[in-house]
LUMTI-515432 format. One line per 3 residues: number of its first residue (from 1); their letters; for each residue z, y, x of N, C-alpha, C. Coordinates in pm, whole numbers, m for minus. Each point is the difference from the previous one (the first is absolute). Example, Ala and Ser with C-alpha at 12.3 -4.5 7.8 and 13.67 -1.06 7.14 Angstrom:
LUMTI-515432
1	as	780,m569,1319,0,119,m89,0,120,90  m72,105,m35,6,119,82,73,109,m77 .
This chain:
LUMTI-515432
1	xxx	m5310,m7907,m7176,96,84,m71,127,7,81  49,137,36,138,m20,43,157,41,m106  51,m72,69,112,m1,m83,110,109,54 .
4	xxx	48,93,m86,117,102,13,123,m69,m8  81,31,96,205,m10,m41,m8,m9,m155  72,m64,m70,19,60,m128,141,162,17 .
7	xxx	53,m5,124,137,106,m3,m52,99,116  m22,135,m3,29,98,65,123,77,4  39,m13,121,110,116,m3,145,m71,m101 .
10	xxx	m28,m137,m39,85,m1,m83,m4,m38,m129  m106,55,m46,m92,50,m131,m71,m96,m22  m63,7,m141,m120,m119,m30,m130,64,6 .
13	xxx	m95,m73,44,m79,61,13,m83,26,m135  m75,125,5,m86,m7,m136,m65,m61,m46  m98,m94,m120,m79,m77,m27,m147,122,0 .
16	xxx	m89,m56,95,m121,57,23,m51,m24,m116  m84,109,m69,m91,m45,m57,m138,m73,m8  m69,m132,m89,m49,m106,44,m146,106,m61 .
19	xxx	m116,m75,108,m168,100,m100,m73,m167,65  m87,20,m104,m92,m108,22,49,m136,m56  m21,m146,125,m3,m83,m68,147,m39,129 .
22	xxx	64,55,68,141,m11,62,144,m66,m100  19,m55,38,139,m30,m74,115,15,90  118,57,m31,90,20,24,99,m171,79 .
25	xxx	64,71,143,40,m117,6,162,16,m9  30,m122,16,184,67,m38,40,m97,79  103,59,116,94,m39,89,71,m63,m43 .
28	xxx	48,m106,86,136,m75,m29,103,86,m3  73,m13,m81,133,49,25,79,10,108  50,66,74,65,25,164,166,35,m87 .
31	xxx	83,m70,92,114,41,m42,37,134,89  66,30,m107,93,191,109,92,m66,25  90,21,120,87,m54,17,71,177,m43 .
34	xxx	125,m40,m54,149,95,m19,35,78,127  3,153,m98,6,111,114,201,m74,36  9,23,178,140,m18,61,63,110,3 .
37	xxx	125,25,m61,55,148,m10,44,3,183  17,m91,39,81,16,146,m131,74,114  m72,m129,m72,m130,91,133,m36,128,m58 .
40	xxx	15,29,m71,m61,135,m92,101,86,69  128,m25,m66,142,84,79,m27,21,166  m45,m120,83,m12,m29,86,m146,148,121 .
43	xxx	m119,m43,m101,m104,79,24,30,185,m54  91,m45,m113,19,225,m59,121,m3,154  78,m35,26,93,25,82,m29,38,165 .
46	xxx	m165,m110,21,m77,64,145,m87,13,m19  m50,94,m144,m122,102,m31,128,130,33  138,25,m49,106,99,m12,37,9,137 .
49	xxx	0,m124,111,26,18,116,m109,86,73  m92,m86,m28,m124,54,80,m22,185,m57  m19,51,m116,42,117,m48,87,104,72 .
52	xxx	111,m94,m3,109,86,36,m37,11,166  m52,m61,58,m29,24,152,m88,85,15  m72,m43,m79,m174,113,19,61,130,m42 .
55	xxx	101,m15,m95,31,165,m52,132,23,118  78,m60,73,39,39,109,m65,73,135  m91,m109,15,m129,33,128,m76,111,m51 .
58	xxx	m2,58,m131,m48,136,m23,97,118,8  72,m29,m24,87,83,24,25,3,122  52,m95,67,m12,51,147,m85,38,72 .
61	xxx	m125,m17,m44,m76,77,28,m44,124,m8  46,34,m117,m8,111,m64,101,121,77  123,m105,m1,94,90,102,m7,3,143 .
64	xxx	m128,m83,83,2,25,89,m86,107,42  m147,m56,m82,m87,153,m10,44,112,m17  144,52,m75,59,92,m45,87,69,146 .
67	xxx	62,m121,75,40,18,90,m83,49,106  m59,m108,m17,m137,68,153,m63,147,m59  m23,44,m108,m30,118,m11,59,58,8 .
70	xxx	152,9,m42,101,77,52,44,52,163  m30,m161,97,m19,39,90,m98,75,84  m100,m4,m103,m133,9,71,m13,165,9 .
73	xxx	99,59,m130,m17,143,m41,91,59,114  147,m69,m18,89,59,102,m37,4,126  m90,m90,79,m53,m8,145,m156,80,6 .
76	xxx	m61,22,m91,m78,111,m19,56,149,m42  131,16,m48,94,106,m1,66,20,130  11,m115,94,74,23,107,m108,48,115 .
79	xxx	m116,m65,m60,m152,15,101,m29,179,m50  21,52,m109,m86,124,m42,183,74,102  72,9,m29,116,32,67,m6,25,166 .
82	xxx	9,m103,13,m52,11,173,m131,33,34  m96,51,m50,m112,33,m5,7,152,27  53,48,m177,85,156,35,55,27,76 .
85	xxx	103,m71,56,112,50,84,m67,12,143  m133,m103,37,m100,19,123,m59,89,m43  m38,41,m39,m121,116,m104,102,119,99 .
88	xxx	148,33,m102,42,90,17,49,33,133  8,m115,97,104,m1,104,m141,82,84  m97,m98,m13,m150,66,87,m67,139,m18 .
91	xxx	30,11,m124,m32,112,m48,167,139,82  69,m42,m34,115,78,143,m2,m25,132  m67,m91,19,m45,m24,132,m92,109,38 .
94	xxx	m119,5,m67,m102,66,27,50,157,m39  52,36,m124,73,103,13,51,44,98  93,m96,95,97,46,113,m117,34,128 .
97	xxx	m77,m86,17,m100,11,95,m16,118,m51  m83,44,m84,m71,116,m8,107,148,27  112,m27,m17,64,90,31,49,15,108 .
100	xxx	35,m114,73,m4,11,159,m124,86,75  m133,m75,m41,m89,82,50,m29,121,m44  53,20,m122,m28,179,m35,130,52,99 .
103	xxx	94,m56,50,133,63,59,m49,30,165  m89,m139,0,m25,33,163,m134,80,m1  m59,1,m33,m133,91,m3,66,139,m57 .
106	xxx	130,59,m71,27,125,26,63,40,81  113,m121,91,17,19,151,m105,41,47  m85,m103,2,m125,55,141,m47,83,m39 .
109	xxx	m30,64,m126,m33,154,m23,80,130,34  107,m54,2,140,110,44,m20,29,129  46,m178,77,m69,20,138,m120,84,91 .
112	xxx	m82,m48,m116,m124,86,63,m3,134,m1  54,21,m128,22,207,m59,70,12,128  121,m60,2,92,64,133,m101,14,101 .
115	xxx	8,m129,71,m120,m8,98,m88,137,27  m86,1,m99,m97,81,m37,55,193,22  107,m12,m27,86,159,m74,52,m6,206 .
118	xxx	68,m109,17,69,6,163,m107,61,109  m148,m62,m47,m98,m21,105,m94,156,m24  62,33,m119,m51,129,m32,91,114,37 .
121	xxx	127,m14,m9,77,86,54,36,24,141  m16,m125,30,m14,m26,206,m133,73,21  m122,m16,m103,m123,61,51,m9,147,m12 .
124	xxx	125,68,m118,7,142,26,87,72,101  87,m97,17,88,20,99,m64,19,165  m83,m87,m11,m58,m23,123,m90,112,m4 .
127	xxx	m118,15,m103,m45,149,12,96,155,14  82,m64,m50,84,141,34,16,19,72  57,m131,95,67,56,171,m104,19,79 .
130	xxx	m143,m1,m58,m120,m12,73,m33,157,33  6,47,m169,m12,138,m14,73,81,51  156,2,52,85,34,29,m12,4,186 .
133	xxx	m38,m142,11,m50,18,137,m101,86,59  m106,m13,m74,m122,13,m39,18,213,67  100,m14,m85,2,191,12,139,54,97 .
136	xxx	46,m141,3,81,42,125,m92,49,137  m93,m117,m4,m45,15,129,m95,102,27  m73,40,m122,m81,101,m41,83,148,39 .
139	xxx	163,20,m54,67,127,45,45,m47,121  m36,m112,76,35,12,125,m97,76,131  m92,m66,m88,m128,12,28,m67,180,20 .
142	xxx	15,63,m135,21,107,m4,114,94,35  102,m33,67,74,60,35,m16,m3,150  m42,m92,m3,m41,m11,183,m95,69,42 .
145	xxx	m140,13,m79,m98,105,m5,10,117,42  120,41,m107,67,156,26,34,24,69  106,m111,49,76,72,79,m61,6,158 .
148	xxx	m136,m48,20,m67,m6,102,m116,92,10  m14,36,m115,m95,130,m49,88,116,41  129,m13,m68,60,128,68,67,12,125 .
151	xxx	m9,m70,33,30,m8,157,m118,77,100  m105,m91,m63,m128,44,60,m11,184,m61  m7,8,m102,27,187,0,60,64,77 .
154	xxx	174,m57,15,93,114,41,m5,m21,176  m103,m145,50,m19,21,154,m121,106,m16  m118,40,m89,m81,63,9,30,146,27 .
157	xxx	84,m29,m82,52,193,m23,83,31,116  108,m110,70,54,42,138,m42,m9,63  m101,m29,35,m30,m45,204,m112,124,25 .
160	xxx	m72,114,m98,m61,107,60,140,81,74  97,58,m83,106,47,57,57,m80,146  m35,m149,7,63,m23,111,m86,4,78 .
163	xxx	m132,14,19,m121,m40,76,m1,153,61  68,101,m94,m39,139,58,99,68,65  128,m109,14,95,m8,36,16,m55,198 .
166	xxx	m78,m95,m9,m51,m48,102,m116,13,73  m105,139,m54,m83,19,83,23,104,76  m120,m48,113,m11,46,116,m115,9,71 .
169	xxx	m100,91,22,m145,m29,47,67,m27,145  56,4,80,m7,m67,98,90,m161,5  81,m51,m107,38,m105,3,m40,m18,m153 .
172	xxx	m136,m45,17,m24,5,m124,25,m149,m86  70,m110,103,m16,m141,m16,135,m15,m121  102,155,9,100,m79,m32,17,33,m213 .
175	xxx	m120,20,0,m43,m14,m117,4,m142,m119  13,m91,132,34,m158,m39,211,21,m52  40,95,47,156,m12,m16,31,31,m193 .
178	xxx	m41,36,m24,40,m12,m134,m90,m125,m102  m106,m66,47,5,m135,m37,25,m70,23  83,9,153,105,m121,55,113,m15,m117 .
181	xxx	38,158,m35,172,8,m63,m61,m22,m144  m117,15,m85,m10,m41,m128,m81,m161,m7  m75,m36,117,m28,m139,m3,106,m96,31 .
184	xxx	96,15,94,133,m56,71,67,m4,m139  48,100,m105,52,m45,m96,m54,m88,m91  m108,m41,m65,m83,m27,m58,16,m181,106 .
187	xxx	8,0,128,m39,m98,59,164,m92,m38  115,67,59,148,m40,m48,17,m52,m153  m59,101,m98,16,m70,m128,m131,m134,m15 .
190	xxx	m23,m20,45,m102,m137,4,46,m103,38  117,66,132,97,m97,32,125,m56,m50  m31,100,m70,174,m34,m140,m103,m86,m97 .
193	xxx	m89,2,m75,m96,m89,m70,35,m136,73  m87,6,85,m20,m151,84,190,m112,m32  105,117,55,128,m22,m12,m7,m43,m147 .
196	xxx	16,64,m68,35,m35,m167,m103,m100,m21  m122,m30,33,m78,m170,m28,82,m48,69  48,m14,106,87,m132,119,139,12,m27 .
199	xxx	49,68,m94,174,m18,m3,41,42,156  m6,108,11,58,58,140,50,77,m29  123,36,94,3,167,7,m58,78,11 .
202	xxx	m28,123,m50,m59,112,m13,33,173,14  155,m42,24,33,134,m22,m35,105,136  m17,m97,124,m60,97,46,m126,29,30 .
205	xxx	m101,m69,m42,m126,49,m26,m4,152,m106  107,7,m124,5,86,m80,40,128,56  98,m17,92,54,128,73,m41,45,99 .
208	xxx	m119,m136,89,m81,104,87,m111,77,m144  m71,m54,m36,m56,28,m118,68,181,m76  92,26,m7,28,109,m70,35,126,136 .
211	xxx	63,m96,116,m6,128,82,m157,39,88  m108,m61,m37,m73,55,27,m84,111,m100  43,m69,m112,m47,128,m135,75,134,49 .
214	xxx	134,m22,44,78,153,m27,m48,60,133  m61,m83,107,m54,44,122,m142,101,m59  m75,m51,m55,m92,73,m57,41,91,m93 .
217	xxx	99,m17,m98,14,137,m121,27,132,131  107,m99,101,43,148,61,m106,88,99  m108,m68,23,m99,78,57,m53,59,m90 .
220	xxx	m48,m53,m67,m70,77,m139,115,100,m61  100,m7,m20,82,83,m55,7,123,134  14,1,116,12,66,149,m148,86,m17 .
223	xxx	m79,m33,m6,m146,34,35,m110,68,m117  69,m72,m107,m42,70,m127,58,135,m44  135,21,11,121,113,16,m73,127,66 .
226	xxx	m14,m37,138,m71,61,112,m124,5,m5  m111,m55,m21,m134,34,48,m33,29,m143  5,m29,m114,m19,m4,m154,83,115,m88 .
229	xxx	55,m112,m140,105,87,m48,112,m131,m24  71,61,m130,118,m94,m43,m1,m112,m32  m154,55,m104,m14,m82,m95,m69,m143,68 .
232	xxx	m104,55,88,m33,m110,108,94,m95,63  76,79,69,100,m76,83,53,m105,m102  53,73,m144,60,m124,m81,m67,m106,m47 .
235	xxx	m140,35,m9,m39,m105,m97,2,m54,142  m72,m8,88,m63,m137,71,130,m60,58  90,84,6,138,m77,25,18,m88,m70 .
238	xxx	4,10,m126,29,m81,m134,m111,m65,0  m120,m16,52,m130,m117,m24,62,m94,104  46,35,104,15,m71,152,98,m106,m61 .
241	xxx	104,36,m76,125,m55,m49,m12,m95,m105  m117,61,m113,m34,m61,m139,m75,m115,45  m83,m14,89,m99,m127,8,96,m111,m26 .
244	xxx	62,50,150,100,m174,80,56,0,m157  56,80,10,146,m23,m149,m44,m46,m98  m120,m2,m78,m46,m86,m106,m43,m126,62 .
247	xxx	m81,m2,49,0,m158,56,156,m63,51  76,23,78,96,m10,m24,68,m73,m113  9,95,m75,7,m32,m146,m71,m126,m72 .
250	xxx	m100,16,35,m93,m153,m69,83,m97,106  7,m7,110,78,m91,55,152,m59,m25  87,103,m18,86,m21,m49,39,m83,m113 .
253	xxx	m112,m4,m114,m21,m31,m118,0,m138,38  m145,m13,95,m32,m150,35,131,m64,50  87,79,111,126,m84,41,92,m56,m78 .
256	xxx	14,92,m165,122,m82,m81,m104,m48,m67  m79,m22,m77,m35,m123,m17,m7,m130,57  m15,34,138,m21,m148,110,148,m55,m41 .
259	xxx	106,119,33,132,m76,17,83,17,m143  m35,m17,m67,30,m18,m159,89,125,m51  29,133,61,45,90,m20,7,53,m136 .
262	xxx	135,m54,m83,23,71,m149,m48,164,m11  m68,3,m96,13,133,m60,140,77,m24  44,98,50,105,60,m64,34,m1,m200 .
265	xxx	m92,m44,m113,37,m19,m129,68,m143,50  m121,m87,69,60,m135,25,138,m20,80  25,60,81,137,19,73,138,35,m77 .
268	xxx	10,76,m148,80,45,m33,7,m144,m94  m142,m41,m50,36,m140,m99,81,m71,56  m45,m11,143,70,m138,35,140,68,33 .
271	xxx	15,100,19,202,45,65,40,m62,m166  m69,44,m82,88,m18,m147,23,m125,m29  m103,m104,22,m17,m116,m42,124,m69,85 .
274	xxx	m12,46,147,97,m47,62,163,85,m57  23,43,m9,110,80,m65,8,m116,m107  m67,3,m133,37,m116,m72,62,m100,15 .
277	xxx	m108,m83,111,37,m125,58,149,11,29  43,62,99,99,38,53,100,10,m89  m38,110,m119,103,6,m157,47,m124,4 .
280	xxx	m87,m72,m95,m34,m121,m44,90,m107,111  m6,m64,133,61,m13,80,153,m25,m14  36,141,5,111,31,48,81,m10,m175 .
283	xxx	m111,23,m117,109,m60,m133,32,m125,m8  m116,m100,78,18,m165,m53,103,m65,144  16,84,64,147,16,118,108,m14,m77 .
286	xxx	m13,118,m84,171,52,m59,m10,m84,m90  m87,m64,m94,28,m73,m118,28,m131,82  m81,m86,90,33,m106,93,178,18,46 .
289	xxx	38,105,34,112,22,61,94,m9,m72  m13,45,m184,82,53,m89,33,m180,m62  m121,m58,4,1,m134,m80,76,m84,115 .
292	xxx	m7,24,115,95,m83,93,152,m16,m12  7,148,m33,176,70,30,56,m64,m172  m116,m22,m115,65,m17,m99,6,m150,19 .
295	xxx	m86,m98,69,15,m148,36,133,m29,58  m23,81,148,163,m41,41,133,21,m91  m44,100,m70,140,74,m94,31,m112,m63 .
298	xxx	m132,m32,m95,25,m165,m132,62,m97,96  m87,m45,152,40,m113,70,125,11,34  86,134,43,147,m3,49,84,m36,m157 .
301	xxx	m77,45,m76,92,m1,m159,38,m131,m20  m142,m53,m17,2,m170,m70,91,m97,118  19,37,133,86,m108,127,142,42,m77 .
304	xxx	36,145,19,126,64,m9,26,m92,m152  m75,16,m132,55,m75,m120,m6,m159,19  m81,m34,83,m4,m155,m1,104,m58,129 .
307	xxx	46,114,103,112,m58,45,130,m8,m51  3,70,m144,107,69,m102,30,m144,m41  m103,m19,m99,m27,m115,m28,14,m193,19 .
310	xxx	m31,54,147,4,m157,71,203,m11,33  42,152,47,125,0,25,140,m34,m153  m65,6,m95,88,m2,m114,m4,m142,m49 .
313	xxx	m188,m3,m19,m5,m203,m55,18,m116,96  14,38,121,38,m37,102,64,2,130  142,59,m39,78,51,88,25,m75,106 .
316	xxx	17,m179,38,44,m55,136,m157,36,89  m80,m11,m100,m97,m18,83,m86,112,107  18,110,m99,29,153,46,62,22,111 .
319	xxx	122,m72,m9,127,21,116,m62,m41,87  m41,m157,m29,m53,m35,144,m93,53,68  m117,56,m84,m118,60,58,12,113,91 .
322	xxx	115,84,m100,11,126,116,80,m9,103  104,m152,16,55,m3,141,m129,m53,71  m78,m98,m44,m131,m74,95,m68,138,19 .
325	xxx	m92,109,m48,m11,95,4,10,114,155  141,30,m49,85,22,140,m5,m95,140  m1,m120,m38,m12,m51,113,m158,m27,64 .
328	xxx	m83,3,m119,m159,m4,83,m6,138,38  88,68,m2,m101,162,27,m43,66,m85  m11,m39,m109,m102,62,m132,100,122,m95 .
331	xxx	m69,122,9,136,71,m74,m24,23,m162  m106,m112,m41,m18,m31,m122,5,m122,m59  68,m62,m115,m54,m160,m25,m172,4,m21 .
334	xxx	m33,m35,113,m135,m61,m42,7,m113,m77  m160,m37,m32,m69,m108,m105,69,m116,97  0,m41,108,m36,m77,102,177,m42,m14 .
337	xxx	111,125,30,132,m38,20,m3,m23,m108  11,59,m144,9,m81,m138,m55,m175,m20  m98,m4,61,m22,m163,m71,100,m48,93 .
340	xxx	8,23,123,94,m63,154,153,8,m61  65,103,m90,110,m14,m39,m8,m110,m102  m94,23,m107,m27,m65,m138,36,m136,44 .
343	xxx	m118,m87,121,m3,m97,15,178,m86,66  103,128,59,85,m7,78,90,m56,m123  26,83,m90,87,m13,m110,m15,m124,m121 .
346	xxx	m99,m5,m29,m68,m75,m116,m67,m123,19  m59,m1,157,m71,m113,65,m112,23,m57  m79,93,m33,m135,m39,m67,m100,137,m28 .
349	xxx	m71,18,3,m53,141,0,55,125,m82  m36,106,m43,28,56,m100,m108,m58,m133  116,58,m83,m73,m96,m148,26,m127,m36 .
352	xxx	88,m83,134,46,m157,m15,125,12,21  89,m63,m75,132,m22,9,26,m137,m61  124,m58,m2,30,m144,m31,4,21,m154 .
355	xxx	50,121,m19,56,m11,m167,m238,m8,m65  m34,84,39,m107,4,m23,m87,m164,m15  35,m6,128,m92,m181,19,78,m103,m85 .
358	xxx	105,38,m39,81,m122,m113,m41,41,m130  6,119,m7,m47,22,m185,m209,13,14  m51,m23,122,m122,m42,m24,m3,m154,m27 .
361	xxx	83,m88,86,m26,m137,m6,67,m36,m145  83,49,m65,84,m47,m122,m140,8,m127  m103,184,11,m77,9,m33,m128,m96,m6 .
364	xxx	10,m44,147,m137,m89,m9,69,m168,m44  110,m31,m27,79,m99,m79,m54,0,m161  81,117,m36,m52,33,m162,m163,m39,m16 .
367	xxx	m52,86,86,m158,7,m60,m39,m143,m7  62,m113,126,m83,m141,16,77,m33,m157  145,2,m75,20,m48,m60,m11,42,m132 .
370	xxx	m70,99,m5,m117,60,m146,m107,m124,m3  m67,65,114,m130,m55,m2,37,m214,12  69,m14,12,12,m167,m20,126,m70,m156 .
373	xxx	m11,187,m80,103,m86,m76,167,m46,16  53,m9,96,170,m35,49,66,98,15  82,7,m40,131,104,50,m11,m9,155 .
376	xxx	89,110,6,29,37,193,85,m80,m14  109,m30,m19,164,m69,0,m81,m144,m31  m86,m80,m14,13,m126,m99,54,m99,53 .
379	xxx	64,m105,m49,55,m91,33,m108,m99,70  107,m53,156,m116,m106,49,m72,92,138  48,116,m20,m67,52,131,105,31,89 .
382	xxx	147,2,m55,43,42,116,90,m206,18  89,36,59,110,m138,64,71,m63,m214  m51,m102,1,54,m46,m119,113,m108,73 .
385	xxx	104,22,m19,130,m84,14,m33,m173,m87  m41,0,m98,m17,m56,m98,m49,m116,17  m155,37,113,m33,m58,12,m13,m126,126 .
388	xxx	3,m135,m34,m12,m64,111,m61,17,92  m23,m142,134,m76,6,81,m131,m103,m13  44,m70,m89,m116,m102,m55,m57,85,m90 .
391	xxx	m40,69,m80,m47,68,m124,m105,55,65  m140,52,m62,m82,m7,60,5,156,31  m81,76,95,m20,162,17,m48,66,m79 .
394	xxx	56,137,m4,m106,117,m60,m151,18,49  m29,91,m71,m151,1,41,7,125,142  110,51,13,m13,89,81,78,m14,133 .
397	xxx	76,m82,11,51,m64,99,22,m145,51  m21,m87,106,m42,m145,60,135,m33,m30  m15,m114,2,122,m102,m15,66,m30,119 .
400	xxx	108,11,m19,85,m1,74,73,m155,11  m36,m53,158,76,m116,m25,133,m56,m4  62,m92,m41,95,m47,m2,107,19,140 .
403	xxx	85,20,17,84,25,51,108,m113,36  41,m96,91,122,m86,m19,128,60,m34  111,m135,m78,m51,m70,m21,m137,m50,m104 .
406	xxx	m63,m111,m23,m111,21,m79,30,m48,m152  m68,44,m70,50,m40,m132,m73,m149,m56  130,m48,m51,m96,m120,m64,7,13,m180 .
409	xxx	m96,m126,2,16,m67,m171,114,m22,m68  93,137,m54,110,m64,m81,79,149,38  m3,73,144,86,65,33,m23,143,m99 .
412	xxx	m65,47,m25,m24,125,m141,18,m67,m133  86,66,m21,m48,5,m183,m82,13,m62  m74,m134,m123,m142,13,m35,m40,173,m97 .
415	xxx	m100,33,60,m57,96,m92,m36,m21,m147  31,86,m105,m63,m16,m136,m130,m2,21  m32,m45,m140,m121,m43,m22,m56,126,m12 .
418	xxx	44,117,m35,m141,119,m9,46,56,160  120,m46,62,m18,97,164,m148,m132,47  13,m113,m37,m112,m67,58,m122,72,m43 .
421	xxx	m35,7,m93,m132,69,m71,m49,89,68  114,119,m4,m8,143,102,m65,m15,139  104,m75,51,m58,m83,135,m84,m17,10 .
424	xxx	m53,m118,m77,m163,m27,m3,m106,51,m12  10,120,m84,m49,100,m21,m33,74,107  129,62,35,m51,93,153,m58,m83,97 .
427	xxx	14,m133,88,m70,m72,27,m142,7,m53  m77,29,m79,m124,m72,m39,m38,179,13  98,87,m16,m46,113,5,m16,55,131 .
430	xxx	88,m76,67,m26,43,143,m165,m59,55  22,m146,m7,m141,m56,29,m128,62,m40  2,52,m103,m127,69,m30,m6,126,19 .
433	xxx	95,90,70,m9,113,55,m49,m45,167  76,m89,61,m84,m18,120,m123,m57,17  m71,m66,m133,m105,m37,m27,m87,78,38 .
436	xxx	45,116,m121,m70,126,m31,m2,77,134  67,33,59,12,69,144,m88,m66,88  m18,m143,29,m105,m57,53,m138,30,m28 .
């Protein structure tokens, strides 16, 4: 059988109920000992301690969790913050990029249009002068044709008249004489050609060249008259003449081009253009000339008022200048005799005088004695009578030593007690100004 506490908790315990042939057993009596109000006071007071801590340590806990979430929100507010502000900065970043490259990719599209528009306009340009050439050389071409086509006619049409001019069944050879005088011309202008490719003279290849044409008109004109009719004589006169003279002509053409020979429209441009120039010229002359005469005018004005001037606010000095003046030779006060007098009279340039340099130095007096606080006049800076030779110095001037005879212990009259103080004073004030200066 086991035996129960008779006290739980304090308490008595219940009496079990007995079955069968069990009998109940009954405990000795146990004494309680008497509840202690002190330990009781003792135990509610660190159950209330212990309480009051645990409900402290919750709370601070409570407020620290509160805290750390507080921080935790604000540094996740500062994290979502700087997040945006990278968000947004990248996001203008990439903005800016993209607009740089949309800026330079419509440069290089500009570029290229130009490019493209330059390389297209150089390429019409260039066809143009192609085409231009193209049909220059083509009416050169064809003009040269002609004029060798008709040459070749108007020798066709003269040389029967001269051939019948020169025959003779018994000298029948001299039938060669009128293709001497229309081949001989024909041969001379070949020689003015050759000349105009080589930059030569030519003029007399041209003039044997024409007096052999008029050698032929005048047979043909002689022989046609006479053996023919008028009309004969004239034309082949005029074929004999027309060949050379259009070729000629094509030559001529070729010569001012070689030597850059203006067109007469072009000749009158340029007299005009030059006429302009010349206008033009000869106005920025007179205005150059007009702006001179009004310089010297102002420059004689402003000497004449500023020698007015220098002579009234400064009459010795004036005097002197224009006797120094006279004596260098100069029949004007120059800049040079003015400072040379200035410096003569005043000792010192112009702009310096004594009265000047005393009310600057009196000036730069005042300003040191703003800026430090003291009167200009203050006592102690200039010669104090007052004061001995034993007494100690100002701060602004060394001590001065004693002088024989020397003074002793007894020979001054003692100082009061606040001239001692004073004393002492400036003393300790002096020392720590040369302190301070150190």
């Amino acid at each position: 059988m086991t035996l129960s506490p008779p006290q739980v908790n304090g308490h008595e315990r219940p009496t079990m109920p007995l079955s069968g042939e069990w009998l109940p057993v009954t405990p000795d009596p146990v004494a309680v000992p008497a509840p202690d109000p002190v330990a009781e006071a003792e135990a509610e007071a660190i159950r209330a301690r212990a309480y009051a801590d645990s409900e402290a340590r919750r709370i601070t806990a409570e407020a620290e969790a509160v805290a750390a979430r507080i921080k935790a929100e604000e540094e996740a507010r500062k994290l979502r913050l700087a997040n945006d502000r990278a968000e947004r900065r990248a996001a203008e970043e990439q903005a800016a990029s993209e607009a740089r490259i949309a800026e330079s990719n419509r440069k290089r599209e500009e570029a290229e249009r130009q490019t493209a528009a330059s390389r297209a306009e150089g390429e019409e340009q260039k066809k143009a002068k192609e085409k231009a050439d193209r049909e220059t050389a083509e009416a050169e071409d064809r003009w040269r044709a002609y004029a060798i086509r008709f040459a070749v006619v108007c020798g066709i049409v003269a040389l029967p008249v001269q051939i019948a001019a020169f025959w003779n069944p018994d000298a029948w050879w001299l039938v060669a004489a009128p293709v001497m005088l229309e081949g001989g011309s024909w041969v001379v202008q070949k020689g003015a050609a050759s000349a105009v490719a080589n930059r030569r003279p030519l003029w007399h290849y041209r003039t044997i060249a024409w007096l052999l044409a008029f050698v032929a008109a005048g047979i043909n004109l002689w022989h046609g008259w006479t053996a023919f009719d008028p009309a004969t004589a004239i034309a082949t006169a005029f074929a004999s003449v027309a060949g050379p003279g259009v070729w000629d002509l094509h030559e001529h053409g070729r010569i001012r081009k070689r030597d850059g020979v203006l067109s007469r429209r072009e000749r009158k441009a340029q007299k005009k253009a030059e006429k302009r120039a010349a206008e033009e010229k000869a106005r920025v002359e007179a205005d150059e000339k007009a702006d001179k005469e009004l310089a010297e005018k102002a420059a004689a004005e402003a000497a004449e008022k500023l020698a007015a001037e220098r002579a009234q606010h400064f009459p010795k000095v004036w005097e002197h200048a224009v006797k120094l003046a006279y004596a260098m030779g100069e029949t004007t006060v120059t800049e040079a005799v003015w400072r040379r007098a200035h410096r003569d009279i005043e000792g010192a340039d112009p702009g310096e005088t004594a009265d000047i340099i005393h009310g600057r130095n009196n000036a730069k007096r005042r300003l040191a004695s703003a800026i430090e606080g003291t009167r200009v006049n203050a006592p102690g800076r200039g010669k104090n009578s007052q004061r001995a030779a034993h007494l100690p110095p100002t701060a602004k001037k060394p001590r001065v030593k004693p002088t024989p005879p020397i003074r002793r212990r007894g020979d001054s009259a003692p100082f009061h007690p606040a001239a001692k103080r004073s004393a002492a004073d400036t003393a300790r004030q002096f020392v720590t100004a040369r302190v301070d200066e150190n």
